[in-house]
C-alpha positions in Angstrom: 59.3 24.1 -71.6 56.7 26.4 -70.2 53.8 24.4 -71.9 55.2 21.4 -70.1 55.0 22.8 -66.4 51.6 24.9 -67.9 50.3 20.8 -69.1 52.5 19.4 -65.6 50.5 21.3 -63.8 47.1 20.9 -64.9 47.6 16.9 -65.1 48.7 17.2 -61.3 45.6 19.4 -60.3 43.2 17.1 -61.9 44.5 14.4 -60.5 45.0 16.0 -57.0 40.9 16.7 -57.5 40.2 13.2 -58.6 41.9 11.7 -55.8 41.6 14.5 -52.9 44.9 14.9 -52.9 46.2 18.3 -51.5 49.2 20.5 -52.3 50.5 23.9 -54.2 51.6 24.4 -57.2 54.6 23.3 -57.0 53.2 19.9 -55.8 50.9 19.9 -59.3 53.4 20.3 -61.3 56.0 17.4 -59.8 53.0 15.3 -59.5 51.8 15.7 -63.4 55.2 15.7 -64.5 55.6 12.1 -63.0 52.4 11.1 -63.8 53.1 11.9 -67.8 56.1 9.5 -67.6 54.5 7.0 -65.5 51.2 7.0 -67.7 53.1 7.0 -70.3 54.7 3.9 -69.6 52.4 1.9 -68.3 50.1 2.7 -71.5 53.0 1.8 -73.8 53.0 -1.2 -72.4 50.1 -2.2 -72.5 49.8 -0.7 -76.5 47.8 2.2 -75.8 49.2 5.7 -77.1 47.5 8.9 -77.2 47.0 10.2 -80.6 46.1 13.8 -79.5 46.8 16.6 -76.7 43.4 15.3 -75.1 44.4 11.6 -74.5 48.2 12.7 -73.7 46.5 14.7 -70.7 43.9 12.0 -70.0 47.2 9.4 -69.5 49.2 11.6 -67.9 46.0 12.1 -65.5 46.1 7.9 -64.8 49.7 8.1 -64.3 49.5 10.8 -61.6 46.4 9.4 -60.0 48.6 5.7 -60.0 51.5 7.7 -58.7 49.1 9.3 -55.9 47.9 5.9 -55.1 51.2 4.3 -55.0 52.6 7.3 -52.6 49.6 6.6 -50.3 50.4 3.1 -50.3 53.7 3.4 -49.5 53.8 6.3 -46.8 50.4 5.6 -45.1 48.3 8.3 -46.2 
């Protein structure tokens, strides 16, 4: 569970870098824990997986920077 919010959190900070997205920690690690589900499912359905820690973080990275997007679009931002 630790490695999770440790992986939750790094996925959100990248993300929050890519996008210039600010927050604390707490932030980073909501936002990487939804991006991980949301990357996830959006790369299962289009048949990509990840086959490694590396491409687990790199989806859950386009899942949070979709769910960043989505949250700007949605609440003016």
């Amino acid at each position: 569970m630790i490695i999770s919010l440790l992986l939750g959190a790094l996925i959100g900070w990248i993300a929050g870098q890519l996008m210039g997205s600010k927050g604390g920690i707490i932030r980073s690690i909501l936002l990487g824990l939804a991006g991980s589900v949301v990357g996830n499912f959006v790369a299962g359905s289009v048949g990509i997986g990840a086959h490694n820690s590396v491409g687990a973080i790199l989806i859950g990275v386009g899942g949070a920077c979709l769910v960043i997007l989505i949250g700007r679009w949605l609440f003016g931002k």
